[in-house]
PyMOL Python script that loads the backbone (N, CA, C, O; Angstrom):
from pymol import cmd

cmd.read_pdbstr("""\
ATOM      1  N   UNK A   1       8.845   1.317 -15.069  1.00  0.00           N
ATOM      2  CA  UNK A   1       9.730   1.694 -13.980  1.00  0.00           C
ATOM      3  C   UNK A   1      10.356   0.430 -13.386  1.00  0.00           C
ATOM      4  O   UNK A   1       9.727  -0.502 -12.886  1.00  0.00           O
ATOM      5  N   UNK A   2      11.941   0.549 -13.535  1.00  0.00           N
ATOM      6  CA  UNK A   2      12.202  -1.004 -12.543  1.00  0.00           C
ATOM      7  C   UNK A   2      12.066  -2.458 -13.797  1.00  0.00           C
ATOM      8  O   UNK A   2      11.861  -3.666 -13.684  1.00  0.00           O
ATOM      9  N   UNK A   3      12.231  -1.824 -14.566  1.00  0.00           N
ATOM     10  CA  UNK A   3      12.147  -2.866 -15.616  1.00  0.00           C
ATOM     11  C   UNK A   3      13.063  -4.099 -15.586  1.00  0.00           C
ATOM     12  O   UNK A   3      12.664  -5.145 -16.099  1.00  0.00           O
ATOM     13  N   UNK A   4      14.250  -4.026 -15.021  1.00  0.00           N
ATOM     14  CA  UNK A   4      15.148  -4.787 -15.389  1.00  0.00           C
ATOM     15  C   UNK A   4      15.273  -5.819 -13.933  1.00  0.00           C
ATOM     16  O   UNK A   4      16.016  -6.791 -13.797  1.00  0.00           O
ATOM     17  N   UNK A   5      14.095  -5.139 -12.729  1.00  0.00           N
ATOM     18  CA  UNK A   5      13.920  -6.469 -11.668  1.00  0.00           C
ATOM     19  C   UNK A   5      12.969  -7.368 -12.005  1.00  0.00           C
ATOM     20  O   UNK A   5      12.104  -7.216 -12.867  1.00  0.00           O
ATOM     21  N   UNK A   6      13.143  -8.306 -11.311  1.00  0.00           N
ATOM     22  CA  UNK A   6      12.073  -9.219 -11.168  1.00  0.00           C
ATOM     23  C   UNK A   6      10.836  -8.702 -10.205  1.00  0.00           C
ATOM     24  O   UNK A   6      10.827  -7.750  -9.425  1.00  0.00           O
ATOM     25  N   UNK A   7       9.698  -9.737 -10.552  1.00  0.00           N
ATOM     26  CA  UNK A   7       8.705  -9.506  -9.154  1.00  0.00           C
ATOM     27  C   UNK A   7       8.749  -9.263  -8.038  1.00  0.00           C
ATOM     28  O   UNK A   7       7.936  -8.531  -7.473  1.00  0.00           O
ATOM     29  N   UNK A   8       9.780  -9.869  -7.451  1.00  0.00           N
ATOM     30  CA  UNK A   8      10.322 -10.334  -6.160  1.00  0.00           C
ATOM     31  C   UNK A   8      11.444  -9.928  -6.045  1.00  0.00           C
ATOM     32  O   UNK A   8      12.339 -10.550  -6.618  1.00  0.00           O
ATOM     33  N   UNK A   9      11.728  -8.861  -5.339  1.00  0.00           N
ATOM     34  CA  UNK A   9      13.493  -8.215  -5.166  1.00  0.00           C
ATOM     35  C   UNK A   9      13.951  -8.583  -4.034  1.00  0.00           C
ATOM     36  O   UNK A   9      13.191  -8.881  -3.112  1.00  0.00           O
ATOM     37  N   UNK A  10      15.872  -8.635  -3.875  1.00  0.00           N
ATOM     38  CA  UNK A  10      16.010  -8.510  -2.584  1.00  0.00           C
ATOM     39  C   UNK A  10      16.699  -7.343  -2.188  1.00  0.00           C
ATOM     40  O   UNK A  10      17.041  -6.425  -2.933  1.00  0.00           O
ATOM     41  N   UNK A  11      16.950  -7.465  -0.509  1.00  0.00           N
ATOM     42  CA  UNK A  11      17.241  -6.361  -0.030  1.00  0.00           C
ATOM     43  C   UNK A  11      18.382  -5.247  -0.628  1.00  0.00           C
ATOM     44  O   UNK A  11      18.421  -4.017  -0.580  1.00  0.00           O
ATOM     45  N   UNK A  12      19.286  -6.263  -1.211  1.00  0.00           N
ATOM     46  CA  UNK A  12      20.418  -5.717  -2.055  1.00  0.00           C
ATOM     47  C   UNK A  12      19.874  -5.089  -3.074  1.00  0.00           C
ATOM     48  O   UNK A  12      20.372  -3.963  -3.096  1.00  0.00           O
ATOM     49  N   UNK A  13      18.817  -5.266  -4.270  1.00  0.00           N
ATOM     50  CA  UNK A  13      18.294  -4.672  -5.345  1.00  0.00           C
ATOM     51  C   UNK A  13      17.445  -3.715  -4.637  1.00  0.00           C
ATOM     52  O   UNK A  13      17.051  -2.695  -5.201  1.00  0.00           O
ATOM     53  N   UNK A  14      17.084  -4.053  -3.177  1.00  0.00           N
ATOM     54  CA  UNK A  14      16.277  -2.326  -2.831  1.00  0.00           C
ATOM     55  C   UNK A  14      17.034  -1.290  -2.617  1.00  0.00           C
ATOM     56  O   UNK A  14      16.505  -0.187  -2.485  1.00  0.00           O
ATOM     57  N   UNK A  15      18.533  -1.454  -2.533  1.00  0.00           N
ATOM     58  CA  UNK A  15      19.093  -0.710  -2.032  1.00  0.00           C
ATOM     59  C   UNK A  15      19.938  -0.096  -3.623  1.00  0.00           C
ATOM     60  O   UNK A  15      20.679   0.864  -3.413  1.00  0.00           O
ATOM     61  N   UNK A  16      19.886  -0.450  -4.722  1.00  0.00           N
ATOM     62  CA  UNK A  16      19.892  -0.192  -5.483  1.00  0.00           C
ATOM     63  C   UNK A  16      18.957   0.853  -6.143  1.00  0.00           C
ATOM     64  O   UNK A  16      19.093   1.994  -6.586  1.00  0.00           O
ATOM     65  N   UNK A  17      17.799  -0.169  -5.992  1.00  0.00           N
ATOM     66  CA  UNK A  17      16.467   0.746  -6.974  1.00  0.00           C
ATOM     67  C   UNK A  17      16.435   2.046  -6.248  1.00  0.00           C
ATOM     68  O   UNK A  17      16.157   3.006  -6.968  1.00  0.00           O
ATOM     69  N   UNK A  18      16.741   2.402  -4.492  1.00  0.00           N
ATOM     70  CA  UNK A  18      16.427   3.749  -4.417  1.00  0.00           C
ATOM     71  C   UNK A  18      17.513   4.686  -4.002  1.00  0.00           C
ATOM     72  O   UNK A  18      17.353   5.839  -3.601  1.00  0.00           O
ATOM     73  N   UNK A  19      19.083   3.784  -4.209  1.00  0.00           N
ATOM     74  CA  UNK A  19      20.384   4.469  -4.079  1.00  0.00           C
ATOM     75  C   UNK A  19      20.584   4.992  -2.409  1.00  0.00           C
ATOM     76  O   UNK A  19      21.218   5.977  -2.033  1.00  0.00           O
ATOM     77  N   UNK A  20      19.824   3.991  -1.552  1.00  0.00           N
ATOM     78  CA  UNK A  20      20.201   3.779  -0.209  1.00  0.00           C
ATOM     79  C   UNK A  20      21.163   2.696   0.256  1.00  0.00           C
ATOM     80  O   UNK A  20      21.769   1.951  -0.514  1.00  0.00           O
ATOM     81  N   UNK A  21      21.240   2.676   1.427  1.00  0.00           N
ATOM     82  CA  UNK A  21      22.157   2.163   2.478  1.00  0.00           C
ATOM     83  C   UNK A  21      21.317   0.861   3.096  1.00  0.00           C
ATOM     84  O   UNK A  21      20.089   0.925   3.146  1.00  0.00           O
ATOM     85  N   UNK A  22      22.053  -0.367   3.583  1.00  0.00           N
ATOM     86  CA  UNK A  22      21.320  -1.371   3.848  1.00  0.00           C
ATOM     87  C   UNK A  22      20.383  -0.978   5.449  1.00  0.00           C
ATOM     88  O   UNK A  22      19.445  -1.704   5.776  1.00  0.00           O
ATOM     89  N   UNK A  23      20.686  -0.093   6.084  1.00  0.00           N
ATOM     90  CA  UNK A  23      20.516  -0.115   7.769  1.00  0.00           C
ATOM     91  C   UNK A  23      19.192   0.986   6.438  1.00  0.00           C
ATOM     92  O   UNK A  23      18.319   0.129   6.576  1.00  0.00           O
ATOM     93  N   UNK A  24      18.802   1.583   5.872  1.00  0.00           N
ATOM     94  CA  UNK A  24      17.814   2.407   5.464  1.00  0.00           C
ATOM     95  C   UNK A  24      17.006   1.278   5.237  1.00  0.00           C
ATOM     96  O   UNK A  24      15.888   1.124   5.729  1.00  0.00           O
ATOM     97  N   UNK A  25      17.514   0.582   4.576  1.00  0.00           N
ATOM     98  CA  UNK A  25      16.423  -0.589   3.790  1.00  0.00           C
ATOM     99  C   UNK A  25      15.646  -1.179   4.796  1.00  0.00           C
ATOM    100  O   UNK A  25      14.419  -1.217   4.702  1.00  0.00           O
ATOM    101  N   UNK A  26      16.308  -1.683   5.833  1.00  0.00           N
ATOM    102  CA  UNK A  26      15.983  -2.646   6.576  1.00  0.00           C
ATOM    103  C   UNK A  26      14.745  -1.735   7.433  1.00  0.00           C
ATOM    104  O   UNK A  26      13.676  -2.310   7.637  1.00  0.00           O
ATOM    105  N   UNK A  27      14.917  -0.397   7.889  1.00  0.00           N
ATOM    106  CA  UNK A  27      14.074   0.872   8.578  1.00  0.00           C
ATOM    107  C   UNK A  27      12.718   0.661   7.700  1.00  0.00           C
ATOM    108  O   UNK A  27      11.609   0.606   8.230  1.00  0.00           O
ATOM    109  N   UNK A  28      12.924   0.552   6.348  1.00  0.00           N
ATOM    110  CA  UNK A  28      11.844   0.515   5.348  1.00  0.00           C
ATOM    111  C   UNK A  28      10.922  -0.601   5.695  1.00  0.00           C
ATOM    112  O   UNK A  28       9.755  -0.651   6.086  1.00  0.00           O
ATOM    113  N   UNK A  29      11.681  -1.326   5.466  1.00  0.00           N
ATOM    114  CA  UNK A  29      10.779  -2.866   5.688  1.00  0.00           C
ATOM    115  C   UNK A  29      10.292  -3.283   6.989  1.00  0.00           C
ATOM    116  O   UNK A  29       9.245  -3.927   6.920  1.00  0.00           O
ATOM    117  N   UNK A  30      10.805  -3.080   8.284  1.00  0.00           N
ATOM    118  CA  UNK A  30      10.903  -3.392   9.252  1.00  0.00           C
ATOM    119  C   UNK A  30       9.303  -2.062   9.684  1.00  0.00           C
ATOM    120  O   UNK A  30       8.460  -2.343  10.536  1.00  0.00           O
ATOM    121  N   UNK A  31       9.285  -1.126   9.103  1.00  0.00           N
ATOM    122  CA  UNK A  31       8.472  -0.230  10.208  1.00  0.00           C
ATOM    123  C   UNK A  31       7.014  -0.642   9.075  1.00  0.00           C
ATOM    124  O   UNK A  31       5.855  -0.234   9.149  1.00  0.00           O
ATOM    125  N   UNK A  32       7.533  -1.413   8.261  1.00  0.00           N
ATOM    126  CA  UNK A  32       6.059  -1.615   6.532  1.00  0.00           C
ATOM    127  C   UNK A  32       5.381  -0.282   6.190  1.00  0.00           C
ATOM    128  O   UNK A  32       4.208   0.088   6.138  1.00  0.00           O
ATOM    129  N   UNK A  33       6.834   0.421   5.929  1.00  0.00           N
ATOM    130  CA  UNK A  33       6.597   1.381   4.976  1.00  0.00           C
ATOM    131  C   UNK A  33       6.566   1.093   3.146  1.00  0.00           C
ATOM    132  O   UNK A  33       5.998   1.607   2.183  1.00  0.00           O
ATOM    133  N   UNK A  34       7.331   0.204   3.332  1.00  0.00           N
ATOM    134  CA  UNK A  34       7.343  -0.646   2.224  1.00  0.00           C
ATOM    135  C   UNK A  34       6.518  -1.974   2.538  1.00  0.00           C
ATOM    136  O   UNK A  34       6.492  -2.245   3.739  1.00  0.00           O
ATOM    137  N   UNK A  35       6.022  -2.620   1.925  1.00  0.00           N
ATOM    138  CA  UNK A  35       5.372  -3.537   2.042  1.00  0.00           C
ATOM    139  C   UNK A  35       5.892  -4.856   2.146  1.00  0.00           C
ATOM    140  O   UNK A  35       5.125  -5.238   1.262  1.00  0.00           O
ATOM    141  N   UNK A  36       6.400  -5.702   2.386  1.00  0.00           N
ATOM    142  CA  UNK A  36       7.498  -7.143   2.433  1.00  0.00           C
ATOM    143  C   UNK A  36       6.924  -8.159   2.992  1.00  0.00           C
ATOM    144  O   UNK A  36       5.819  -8.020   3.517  1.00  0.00           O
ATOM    145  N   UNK A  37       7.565  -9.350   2.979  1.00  0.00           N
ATOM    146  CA  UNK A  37       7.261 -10.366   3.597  1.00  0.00           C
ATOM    147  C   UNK A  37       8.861 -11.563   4.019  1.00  0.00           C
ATOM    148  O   UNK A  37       9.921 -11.770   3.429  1.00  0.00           O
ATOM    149  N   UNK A  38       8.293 -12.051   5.227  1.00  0.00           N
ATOM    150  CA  UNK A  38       9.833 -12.445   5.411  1.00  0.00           C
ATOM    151  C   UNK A  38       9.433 -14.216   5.486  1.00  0.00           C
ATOM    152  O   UNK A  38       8.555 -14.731   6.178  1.00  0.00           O
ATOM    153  N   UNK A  39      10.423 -14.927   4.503  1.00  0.00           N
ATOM    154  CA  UNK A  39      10.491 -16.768   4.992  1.00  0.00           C
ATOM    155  C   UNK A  39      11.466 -16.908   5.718  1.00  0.00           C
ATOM    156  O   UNK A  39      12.595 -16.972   5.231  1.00  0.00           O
ATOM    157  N   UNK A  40      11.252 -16.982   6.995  1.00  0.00           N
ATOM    158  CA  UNK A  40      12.882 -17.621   8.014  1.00  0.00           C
ATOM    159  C   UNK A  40      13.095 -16.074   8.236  1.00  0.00           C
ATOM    160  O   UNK A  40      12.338 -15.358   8.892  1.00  0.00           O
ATOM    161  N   UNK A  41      14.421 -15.609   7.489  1.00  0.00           N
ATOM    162  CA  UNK A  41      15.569 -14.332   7.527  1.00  0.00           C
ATOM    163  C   UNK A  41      15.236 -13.604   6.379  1.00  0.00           C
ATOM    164  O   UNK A  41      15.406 -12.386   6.322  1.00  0.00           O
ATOM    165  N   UNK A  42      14.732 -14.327   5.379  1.00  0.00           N
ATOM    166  CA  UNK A  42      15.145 -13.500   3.939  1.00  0.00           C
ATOM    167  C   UNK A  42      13.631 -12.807   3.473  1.00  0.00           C
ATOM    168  O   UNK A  42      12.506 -13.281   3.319  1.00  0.00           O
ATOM    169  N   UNK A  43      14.200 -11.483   3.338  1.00  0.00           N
ATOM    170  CA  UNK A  43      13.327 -10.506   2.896  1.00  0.00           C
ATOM    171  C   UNK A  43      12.575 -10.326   1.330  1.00  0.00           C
ATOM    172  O   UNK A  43      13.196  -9.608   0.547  1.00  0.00           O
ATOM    173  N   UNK A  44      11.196 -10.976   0.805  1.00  0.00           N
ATOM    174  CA  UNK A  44      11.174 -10.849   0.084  1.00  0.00           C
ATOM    175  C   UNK A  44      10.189  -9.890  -0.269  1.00  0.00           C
ATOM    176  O   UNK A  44       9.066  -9.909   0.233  1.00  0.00           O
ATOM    177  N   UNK A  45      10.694  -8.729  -1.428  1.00  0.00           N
ATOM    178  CA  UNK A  45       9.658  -7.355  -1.298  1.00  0.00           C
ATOM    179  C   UNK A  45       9.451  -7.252  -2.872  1.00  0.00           C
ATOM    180  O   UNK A  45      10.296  -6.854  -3.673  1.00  0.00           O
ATOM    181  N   UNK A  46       7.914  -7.773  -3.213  1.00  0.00           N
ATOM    182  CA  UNK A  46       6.742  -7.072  -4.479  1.00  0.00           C
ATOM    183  C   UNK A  46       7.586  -5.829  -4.987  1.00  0.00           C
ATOM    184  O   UNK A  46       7.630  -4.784  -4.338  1.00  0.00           O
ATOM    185  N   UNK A  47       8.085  -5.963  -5.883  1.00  0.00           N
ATOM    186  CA  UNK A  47       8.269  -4.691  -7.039  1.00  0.00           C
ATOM    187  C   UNK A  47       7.472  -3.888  -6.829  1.00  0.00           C
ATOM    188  O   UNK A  47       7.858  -2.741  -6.604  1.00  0.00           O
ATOM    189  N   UNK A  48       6.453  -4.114  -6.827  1.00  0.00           N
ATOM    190  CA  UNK A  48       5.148  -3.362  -6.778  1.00  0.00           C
ATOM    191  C   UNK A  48       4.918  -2.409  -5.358  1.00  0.00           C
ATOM    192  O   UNK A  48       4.172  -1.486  -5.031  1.00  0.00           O
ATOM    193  N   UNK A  49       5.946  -3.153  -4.762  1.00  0.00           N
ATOM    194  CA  UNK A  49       5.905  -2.122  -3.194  1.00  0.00           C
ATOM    195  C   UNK A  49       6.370  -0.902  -3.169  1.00  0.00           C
ATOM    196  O   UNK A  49       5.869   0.182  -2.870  1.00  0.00           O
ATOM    197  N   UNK A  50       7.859  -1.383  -3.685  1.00  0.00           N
ATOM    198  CA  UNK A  50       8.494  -0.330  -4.164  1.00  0.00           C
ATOM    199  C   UNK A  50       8.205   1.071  -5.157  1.00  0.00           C
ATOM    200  O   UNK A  50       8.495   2.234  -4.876  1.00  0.00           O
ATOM    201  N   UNK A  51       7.531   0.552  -6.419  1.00  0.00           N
ATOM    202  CA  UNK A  51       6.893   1.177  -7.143  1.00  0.00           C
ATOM    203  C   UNK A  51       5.934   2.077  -6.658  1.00  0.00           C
ATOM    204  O   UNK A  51       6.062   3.283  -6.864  1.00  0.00           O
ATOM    205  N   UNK A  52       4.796   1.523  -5.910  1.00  0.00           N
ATOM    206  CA  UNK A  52       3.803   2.637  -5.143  1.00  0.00           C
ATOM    207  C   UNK A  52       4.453   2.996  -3.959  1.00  0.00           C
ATOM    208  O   UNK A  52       3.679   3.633  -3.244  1.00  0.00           O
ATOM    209  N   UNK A  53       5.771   2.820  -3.363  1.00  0.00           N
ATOM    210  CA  UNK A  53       6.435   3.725  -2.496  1.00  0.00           C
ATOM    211  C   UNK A  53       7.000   5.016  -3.044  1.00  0.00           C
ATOM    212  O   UNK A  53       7.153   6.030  -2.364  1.00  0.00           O
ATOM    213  N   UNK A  54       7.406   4.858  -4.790  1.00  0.00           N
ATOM    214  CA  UNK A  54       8.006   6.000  -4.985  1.00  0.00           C
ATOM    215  C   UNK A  54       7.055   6.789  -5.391  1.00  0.00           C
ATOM    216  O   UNK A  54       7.268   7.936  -4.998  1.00  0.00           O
ATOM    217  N   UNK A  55       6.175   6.697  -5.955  1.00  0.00           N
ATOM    218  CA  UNK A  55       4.762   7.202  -6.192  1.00  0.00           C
ATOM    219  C   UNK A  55       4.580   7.921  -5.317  1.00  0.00           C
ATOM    220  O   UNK A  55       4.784   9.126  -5.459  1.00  0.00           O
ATOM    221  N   UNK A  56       4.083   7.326  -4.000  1.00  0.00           N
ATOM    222  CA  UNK A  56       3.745   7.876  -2.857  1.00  0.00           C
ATOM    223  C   UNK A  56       4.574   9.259  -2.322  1.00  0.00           C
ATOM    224  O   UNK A  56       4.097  10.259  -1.785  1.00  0.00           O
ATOM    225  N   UNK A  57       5.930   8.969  -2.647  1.00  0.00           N
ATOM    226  CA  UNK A  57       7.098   9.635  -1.801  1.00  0.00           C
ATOM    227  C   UNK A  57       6.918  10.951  -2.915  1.00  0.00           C
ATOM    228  O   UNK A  57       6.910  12.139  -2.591  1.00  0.00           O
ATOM    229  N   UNK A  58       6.783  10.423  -4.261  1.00  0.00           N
ATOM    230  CA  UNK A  58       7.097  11.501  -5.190  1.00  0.00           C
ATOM    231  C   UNK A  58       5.808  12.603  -5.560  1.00  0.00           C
ATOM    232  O   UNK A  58       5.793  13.460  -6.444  1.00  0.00           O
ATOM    233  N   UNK A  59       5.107  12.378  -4.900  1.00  0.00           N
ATOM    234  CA  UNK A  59       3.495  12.794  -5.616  1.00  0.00           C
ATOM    235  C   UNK A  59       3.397  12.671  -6.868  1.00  0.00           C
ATOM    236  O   UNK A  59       3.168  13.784  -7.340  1.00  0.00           O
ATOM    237  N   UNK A  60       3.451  11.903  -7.643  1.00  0.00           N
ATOM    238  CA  UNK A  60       3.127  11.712  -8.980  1.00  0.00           C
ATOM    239  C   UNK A  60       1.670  11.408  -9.272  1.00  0.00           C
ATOM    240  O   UNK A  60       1.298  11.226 -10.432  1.00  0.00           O
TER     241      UNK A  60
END
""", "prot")
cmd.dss("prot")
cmd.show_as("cartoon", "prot")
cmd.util.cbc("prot")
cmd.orient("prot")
């Protein structure tokens, strides 16, 4: 799943991988529904966050 990111995505590729809007993304990260970490400004979020977010969201 997500094959074609790296480890480490940014906010722009999250908003890709789940075909949202940046003000969604930021709701995501900001409340750590997704899991992230921030240096300075820049948001950097584990593939892996994402991955067991859609899991989560999807009941799989």
């Amino acid at each position: 799943m997500f094959d074609e990111y790296g480890d480490l995505i940014t906010v722009e590729e999250l908003c890709e991988m789940l075909a949202i809007g940046k003000n969604a993304a930021y709701e995501l990260l900001g409340s750590g529904t997704i899991k992230a970490f921030r240096i300075k400004r820049v948001w950097k979020i584990p593939k892996k966050s994402v991955v067991d977010y859609v899991i989560e969201k999807s009941r799989l």
